[in-house]
Steps between C-alpha positions, in 0.01 A plus 500: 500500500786661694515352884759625717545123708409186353581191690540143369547197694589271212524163751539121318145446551305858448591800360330783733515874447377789649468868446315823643171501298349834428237506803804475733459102585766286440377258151638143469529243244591191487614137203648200477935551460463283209636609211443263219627569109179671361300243246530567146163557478174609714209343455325666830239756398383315155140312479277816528586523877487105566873522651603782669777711474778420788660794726886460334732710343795442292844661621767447249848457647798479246258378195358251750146511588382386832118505666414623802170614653250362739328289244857332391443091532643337804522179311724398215573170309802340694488784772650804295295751641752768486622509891823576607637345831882568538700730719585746233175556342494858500745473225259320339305637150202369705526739802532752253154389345322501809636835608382656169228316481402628829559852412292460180179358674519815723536758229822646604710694260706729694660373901702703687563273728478092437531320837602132467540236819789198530507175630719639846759205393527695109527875618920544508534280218185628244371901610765680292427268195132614536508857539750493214262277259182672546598901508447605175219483229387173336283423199324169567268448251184541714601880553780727620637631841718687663692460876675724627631347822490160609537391870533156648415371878457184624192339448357445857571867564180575337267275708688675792370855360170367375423345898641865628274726250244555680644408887812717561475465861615098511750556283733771702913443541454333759265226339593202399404264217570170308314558140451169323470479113438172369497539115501242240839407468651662795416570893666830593488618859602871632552538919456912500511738810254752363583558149882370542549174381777280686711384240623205698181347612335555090565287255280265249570181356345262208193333617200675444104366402606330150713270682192365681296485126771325404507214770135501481516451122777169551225360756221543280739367271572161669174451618304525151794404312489754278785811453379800634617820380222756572619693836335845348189284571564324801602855636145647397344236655627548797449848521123463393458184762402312221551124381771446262417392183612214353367333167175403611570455898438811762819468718516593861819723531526564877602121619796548207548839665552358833765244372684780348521700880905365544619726196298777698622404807892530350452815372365664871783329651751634315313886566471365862929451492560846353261721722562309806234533817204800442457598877591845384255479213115697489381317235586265204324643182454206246443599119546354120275306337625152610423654885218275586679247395815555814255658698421192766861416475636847604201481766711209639864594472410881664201399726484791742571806239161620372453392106385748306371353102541863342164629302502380155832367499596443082444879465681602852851551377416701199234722711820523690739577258268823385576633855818432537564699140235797562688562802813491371355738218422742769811516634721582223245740373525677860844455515530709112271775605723570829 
């Protein structure tokens, strides 16, 4: 299938993607960034139907196999799940993985135009190093494609466009607002006037939901004396509301959650430092999956600018990213035509 702008949001905790389905909607998927080396062997799908067949593909990177998928485990023995948390891990052969992995599970062959996001912190230093790495074709194993164009915009840009889509009137020149991305591994943060973002009150720093699995996990830790090394499923619990658990014990995550608010509360101060006071400010639009987790925090630091938890927040940045590149598809077809 040929698509003229797919987006991917490959974040340290999900890979999302979105592209403009055939109806004329916008169509969404989401998995796990883990990218684990792919077993030797499958024994999914044997036992006349008794074990079922899991939703992964293999991508093949430089003779290396790696699994991907929504069905890939989010446990391993001694916590090698196949994550990636360092500043340069879109250099990574796991980025890679996700990205194709994410274009495989949509069926994409053919993209004009891929649209990738940045941690605001990573854009000088890594958006060159993208475009150049992913224009081209690639043979991954699981199939073929072909991009013609790659563009690159920082991440909380797209939950910016996604809040706008349908509301153009808020978001005019001479409207202001602080977007809020709290991701897995980083919190990025974008003060725009309209559409303009100002450079000097953006930024992003390390500090984003797994460093709360991870102090949860040491507490768990010291308390049932015991190593803990599952985050993937302290973070699912979370998200589902759901006990954590633990051998044979059902543990109750939110008092651990609550001990873990200081490492929240450093992060918002150090936004609070860079964007100063938000008199000027209409709203504050909060998105990422790790939202929920700042939200009452932000709520404090910002209390009379009007919160806004943006509408299915994982997939917001990609939804945005489709936009941003459909638009910018528009304009340099206009532009060739005049």
């Amino acid at each position: 299938m040929k698509t003229s702008v797919f987006a991917v949001d490959v974040g340290y905790g999900n890979t999302k993607y979105a592209y403009r389905a055939a109806s004329g909607s916008i169509a969404t998927g989401m998995f796990p960034s883990l990218a684990p080396l792919a077993a030797s062997r499958s024994l999914s799908g044997y036992g006349d139907s008794v074990l079922a067949s899991r939703k992964v593909t293999t991508i093949v990177i430089d003779e290396i196999e790696y699994e991907v998928g929504p069905d890939v485990s989010l446990t391993a023995a001694y916590g090698n799940t196949g994550r990636a948390l360092s500043n340069d891990f879109v250099r990574s052969d796991n980025y890679k993985a996700l990205l194709l992995g994410a274009i495989f599970f949509a069926g994409v062959t053919h993209i004009d135009r891929l649209v990738l996001g940045l941690p605001v912190h990573n854009m000088e230093k890594y958006s060159g190093e993208l475009r150049d790495r992913f224009t081209g074709g690639f043979n991954y194993g699981a199939g073929r494609v072909t991009i013609d164009k790659v563009v690159v915009i920082p991440q909380p840009l797209g939950s910016l466009v996604a809040a706008s889509a349908n509301r153009q009137s808020e978001f005019g020149r001479d409207s202001a607002h602080l977007v809020i991305d709290v991701g897995y591994f980083t919190t990025d943060w974008v003060y725009a006037n309209g559409f303009t973002m100002d450079d000097k009150r953006s930024d992003g720093i390390p500090g984003g939901a797994s460093q709360i699995y991870q102090r949860i996990a040491a507490l768990i830790a010291r308390d049932q004396d015991e190593q803990v090394e599952d985050i993937e499923r302290i973070d699912k619990a979370l998200r589902e509301r759901k006990p954590f658990p633990f051998y044979s014990n059902k543990i109750d995550l939110a008092p651990y959650l609550e001990r873990s608010q200081p490492i929240i509360a450093g992060v918002v101060k150090e936004m609070q430092n860079n964007v100063g006071q938000l008199a000027g400010v209409d709203s504050i639009i909060l998105s990422g999956g790790g939202g929920s987790l700042y939200a009452p925090t932000i709520r404090k630091a910002f209390p009379r600018v009007t919160l806004e938890v943006i509408e299915a927040p994982c997939t917001a940045n990609a939804k945005g990213f489709l936009i941003v590149g459909e638009a910018g598809l528009t304009r340099e077809r206009a532009t060739a035509k005049a």
